[in-house]
C-alpha positions in Angstrom: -9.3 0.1 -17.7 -6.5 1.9 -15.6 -6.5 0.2 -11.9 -4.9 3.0 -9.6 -2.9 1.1 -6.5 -2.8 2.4 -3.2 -0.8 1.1 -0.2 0.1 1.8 3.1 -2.3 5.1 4.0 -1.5 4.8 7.2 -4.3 7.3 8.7 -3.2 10.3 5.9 -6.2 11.3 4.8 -4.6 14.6 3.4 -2.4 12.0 1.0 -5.1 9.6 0.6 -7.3 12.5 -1.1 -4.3 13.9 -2.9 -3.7 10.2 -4.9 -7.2 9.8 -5.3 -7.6 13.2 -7.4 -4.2 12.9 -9.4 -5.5 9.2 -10.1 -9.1 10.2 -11.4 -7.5 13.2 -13.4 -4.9 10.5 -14.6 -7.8 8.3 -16.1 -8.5 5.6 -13.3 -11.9 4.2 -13.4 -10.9 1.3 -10.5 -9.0 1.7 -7.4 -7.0 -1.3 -5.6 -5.8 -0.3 -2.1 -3.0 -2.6 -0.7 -3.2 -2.9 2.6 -2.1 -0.7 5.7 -5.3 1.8 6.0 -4.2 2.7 9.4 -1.4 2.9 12.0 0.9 5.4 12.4 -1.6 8.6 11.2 -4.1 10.8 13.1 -7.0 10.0 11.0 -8.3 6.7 10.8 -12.0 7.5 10.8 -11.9 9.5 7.9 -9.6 7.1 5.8 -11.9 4.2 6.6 -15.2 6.4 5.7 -13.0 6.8 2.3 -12.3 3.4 1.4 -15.4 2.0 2.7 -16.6 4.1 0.0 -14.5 2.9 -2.5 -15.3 -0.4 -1.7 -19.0 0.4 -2.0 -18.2 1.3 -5.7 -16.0 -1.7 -6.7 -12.7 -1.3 -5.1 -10.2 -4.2 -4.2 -9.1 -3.7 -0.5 -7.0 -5.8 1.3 -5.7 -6.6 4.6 -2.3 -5.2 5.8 -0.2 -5.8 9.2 -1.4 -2.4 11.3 -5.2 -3.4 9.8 -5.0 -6.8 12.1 -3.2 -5.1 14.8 -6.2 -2.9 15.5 -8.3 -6.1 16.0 -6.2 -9.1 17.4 -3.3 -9.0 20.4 -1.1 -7.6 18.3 -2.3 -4.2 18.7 -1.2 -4.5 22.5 2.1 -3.6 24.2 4.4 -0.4 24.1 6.2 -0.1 20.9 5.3 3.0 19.1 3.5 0.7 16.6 1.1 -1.1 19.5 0.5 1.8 21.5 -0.7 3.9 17.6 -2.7 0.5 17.7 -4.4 0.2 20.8 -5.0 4.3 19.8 -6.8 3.9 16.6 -8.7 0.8 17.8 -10.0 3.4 20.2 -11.2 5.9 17.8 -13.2 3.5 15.6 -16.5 2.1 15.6 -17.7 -1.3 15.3 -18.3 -0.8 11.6 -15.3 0.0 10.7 -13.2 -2.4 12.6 -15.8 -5.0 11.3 -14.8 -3.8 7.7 -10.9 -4.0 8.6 -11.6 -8.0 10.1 -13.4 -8.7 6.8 -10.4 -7.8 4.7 -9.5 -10.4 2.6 -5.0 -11.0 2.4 -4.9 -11.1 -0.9 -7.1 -10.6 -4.3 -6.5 -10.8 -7.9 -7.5 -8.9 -10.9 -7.2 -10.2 -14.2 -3.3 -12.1 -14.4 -2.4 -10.0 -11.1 -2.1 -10.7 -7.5 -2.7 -7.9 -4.9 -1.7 -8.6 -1.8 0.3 -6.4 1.2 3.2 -7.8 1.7 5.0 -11.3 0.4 2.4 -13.8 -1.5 5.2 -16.7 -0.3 2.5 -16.3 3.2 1.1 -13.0 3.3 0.2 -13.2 6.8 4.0 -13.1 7.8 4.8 -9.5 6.7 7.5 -10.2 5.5 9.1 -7.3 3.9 10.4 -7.8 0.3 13.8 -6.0 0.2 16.4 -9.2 -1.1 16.5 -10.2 -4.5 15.8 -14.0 -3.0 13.0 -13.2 -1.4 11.1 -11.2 -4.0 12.6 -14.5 -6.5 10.0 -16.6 -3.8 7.4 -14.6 -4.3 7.2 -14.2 -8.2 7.1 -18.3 -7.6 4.5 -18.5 -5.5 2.4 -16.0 -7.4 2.4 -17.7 -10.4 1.8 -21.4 -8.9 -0.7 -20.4 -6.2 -2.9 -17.8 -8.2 -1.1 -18.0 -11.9 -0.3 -14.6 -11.6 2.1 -13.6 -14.2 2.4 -10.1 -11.9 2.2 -9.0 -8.4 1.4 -5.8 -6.5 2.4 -5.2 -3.2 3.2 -2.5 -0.6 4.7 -3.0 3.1 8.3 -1.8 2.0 7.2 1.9 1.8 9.2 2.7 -1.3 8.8 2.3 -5.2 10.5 -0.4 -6.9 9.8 -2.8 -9.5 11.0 -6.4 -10.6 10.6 -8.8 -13.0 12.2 -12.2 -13.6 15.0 -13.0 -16.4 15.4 -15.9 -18.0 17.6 -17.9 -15.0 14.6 -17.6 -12.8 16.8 -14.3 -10.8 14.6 -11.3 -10.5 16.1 -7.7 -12.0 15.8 -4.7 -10.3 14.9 -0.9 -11.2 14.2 2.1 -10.0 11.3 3.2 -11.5 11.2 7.5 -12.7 7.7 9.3 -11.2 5.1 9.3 -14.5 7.1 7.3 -17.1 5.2 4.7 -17.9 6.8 1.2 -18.2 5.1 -1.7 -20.3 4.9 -4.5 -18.8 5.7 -7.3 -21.0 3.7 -11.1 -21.0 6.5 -12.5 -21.5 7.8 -11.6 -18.0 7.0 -11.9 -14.5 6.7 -8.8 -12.9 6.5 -7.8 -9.0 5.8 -3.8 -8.4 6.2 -2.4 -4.4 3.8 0.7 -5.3 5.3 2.5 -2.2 3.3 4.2 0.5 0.9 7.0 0.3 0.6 7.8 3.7 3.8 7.3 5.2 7.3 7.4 2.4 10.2 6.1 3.8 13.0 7.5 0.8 13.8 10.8 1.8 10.6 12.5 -0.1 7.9 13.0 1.6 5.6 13.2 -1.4 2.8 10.5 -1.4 3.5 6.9 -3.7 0.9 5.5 -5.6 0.8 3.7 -9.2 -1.0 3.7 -12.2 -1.7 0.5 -14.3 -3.0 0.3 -17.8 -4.7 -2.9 -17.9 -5.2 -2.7 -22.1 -2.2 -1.6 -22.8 0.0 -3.3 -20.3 1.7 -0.7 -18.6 2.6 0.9 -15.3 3.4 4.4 -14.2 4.7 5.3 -10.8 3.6 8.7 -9.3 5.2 11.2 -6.5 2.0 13.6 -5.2 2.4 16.7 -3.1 -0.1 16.9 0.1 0.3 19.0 2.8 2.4 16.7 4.6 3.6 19.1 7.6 -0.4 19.5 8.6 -0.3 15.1 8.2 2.7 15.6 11.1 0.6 18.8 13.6 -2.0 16.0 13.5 -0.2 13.4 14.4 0.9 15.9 17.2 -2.4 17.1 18.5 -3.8 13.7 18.8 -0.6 12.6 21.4 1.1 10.3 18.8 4.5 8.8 18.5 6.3 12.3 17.9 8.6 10.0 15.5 5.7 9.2 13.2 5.4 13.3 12.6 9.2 13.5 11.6 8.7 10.4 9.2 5.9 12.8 7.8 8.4 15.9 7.6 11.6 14.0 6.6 9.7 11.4 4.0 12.2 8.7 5.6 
């Protein structure tokens, strides 16, 4: 089985779709999306309509940070983020907010954890950028689910982890479409990066690849067309920030 993961779509549809068909030409026959549907992107409806989908056929989907913002308090206020909120809560219907309230925080396949954000508490958000926090996580993973790996989004960019002998976690950058095995002897902690929404400098969409049988994982970069992603965001009175994200993939 290769189990494509998907994170942070953030509205995208045009990257969604791109991801999806790189994934099923790359082999996928399971799809795990990490969190983060919406927020941010001018098309909520039609990303929903797509996962629901998914999830019709087997996907894993869990629940990110802009997900519960659509439905609870925190979607109120005037940050950019709150008022993209209070804007998508307004486009969708009660099915799909229904379907985002029903979102589980975390899931597992097989030995691995999928879950948005830190496994320490997933509904914290926290973001896992220091090598002591991702050390926490790997720990809680493997006493709270026995997950020998996790996958995650939130952070926005590709990076992957796994813990040395002394219990401190390594770090490295992975290269786009190089596969990397992923040993059972090791812990392992993968950020999968965002499709909808990269924050590196690139604006091509994130996703990754992982081989169940034969243990390994492949990062990805996809071209979309991510300067009609930003004239959407436009035309539908967003945040004019969340277009330049788009155009400047940071």
């Amino acid at each position: 089985m290769k189990l494509a993961l998907l994170s942070d779509l953030h509205a995208n549809r045009g990257a969604l779709l791109a991801c999806l068909a790189h994934a099923r030409r790359s082999g996928a026959t399971r799809f795990a999306i990490l969190g983060d549907l919406v927020g941010y992107g001018a098309e909520p409806v039609q990303v929903l309509d797509t996962v629901m989908e998914l999830a019709a056929r087997g996907a894993l989907v869990v629940r990110g940070n802009h997900d519960t913002a659509v439905y609870d308090d925190s979607g109120t206020g005037g940050t950019g983020e709150q008022l993209a909120a209070g804007w998508t809560k307004a486009q969708l219907g009660v099915r799909h907010r229904n379907f985002l309230a029903s979102l589980p925080l975390t899931a597992t396949v097989d030995d691995a954890l999928l879950v948005h954000a830190d496994p320490y508490d997933p509904a914290r958000w926290q973001y896992l950028d220091r090598p002591a926090l991702v050390r926490r996580a790997l720990g809680a993973a493997q006493r709270q689910w026995g997950a020998s790996k996790v996958f995650c989004g939130h952070v926005h960019q590709q990076q992957l982890y796994y813990r040395a002998a002394d219990g401190h976690p390594m770090a490295f950058a992975p290269v786009p479409d190089v596969p990397v095995p992923l040993g059972a002897h090791r812990n392992w902690l993968a950020l999968v990066g965002s499709v909808g929404q990269p924050r590196d400098g690139d604006p091509r969409a994130m996703y990754a690849l992982f081989d169940v049988a034969q243990a390994r994982l492949s990062f990805h970069r996809i071209a979309y067309d991510h300067i009609a992603a930003a004239a959407a965001i436009r035309a539908a009175g967003l945040p004019e920030s969340f277009a330049i994200r788009l155009e400047r993939g940071r």
